[in-house]
C-alpha positions, 0 to 999 in steps of 0.5 A: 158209056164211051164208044167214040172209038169204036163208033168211028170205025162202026165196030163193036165187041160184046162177051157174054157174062160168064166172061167175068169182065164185070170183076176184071180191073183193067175192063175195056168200058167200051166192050158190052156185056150180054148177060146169061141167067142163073135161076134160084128157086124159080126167080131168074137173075141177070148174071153179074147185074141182079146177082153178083159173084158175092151174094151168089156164092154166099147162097150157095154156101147158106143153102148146100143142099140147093143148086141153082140153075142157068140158062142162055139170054132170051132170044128177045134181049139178046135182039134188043142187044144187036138192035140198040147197035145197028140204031146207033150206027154199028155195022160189025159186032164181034161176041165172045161166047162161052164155050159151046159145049158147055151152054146153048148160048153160042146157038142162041146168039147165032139164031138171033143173028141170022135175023140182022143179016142185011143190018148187023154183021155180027161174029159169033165166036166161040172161045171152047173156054169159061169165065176168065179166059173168056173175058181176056177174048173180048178185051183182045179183040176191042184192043186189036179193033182199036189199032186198026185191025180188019174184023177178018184179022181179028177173028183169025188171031182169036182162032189162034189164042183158042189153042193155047188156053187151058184152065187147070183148076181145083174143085171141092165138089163134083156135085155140082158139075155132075147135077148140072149135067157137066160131068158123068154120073158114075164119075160123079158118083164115085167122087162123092163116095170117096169125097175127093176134090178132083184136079180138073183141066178144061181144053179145048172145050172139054174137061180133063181130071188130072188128079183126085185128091181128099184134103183142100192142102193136098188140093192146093198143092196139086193145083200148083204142081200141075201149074208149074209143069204145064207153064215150065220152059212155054212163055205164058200169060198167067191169070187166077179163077175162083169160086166166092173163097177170095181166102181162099184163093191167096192161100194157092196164089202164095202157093204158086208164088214160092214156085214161079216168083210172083202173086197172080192176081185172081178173080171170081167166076161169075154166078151162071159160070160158078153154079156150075162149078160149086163153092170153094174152086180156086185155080188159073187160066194159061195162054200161051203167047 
């Protein structure tokens, strides 16, 4: 891996795995990837690297009655991480997280980093966001590091485009958010017995269901409504999510495509972000310029 660029400056950029950057075609090669866990029947995976979006979603679908688990990076790989940096000449490091409220990873990496004070400055930033959103964090700030930019300057324009991203998103399932402990039980509970897929728009670092719908083509179409109001008259950068259906997906892309003029390219979350969400979720990220 190429980091000519960013050992000149002594400036790195690490995202975690749920940021999706390992489907991401334009990736940024020089941002590394901190990897969280997502556990099936008791064996751990690197996320994205022992299991990929692929082959998870495809369990999940061959197992509906099974969850798989997550959890954060190791205290220990995650100081290997910040170590291989300061042996190669890294004085600054910048990590994009995925929202605190939703994983104790944000934690994990701030406890890690406290022991490298004196060595590595490393910038723990929490984006309040999931999956791709996150990945797009990381890709600004190797291209704002790369024009020059202070780590000081780089934070505070993180700052601001953590205001403006929203994810608006279609889910076919409470179950999973409701197991792996996401959402209220009586919510959850109340879903299952109507069978609704719910409209969900995560901001902010919370969840906000926007509406319940019972057919995946009433699903597609509310999706699309909600899209199409929130972007109307605001100057977006628009980018599509899904959860293993790829067919899915182009389904509510062309859907979106008849309203806004043109395909958004999508791409899948990740297995530790999906285990979260279930099978079958399609949606897009917002970020308001």
């Amino acid at each position: 891996m190429n980091h000519a660029v960013f050992a000149a400056e002594r400036f790195a950029v690490m995202s975690t795995s749920t940021g999706s950057l390992d489907y991401f075609r334009n990736k940024d090669p020089d941002i590394r990837i901190l990897r969280l866990d997502v556990l099936i029947e008791g064996q751990a995976y690197a996320d994205g690297e022992q299991m990929d979006a692929k082959s998870f979603y495809q369990w999940l679908l061959d197992n509906p009655d099974k969850l798989a688990t997550t959890r954060p990076p190791e205290f220990d790989y995650i100081s290997d991480q910040l170590m291989d940096l300061y042996m190669n000449g890294y004085t600054d490091v910048i990590i994009t997280t995925i929202a605190a409220s939703l994983s104790k990873t944000f934690e994990r990496i701030r406890e890690v980093a406290a022991l490298m004070q004196g060595r590595l400055n490393v910038h723990v930033f929490d984006t309040g966001s999931v999956s791709v959103p996150e990945g797009m964090f990381a890709q600004e700030a190797s291209r704002l590091l790369k024009k020059g930019f202070s780590v000081e300057e780089v934070l505070a324009k993180l700052e601001t485009l953590r205001s403006k991203c929203v994810i608006i998103f279609g889910v076919n399932s409470l179950r999973y958010l409701v197991k792996n402990g996401r959402l209220s039980m009586a919510g959850g509970l109340i879903g299952s017995m109507l069978q609704v897929k719910p409209i969900l728009k995560f901001e902010n670092s919370a969840f906000t269901t926007l509406q319940k719908v019972r057919k995946t083509e009433n699903a597609i179409e509310a999706v699309t409504d909600a899209v199409v109001e929130y972007i109307e008259g605001k100057d977006v950068y628009v980018s599509g999510l899904y959860c293993g259906n790829a067919d899915l997906y182009q389904e509510f892309a062309q859907r979106l495509s008849d309203r806004i003029g043109h395909i958004v390219e999508g791409y899948p979350l990740s297995p530790v972000a999906g285990a979260h969400i279930g099978p079958n979720a399609f949606g897009v990220t917002i970020l308001r310029r």
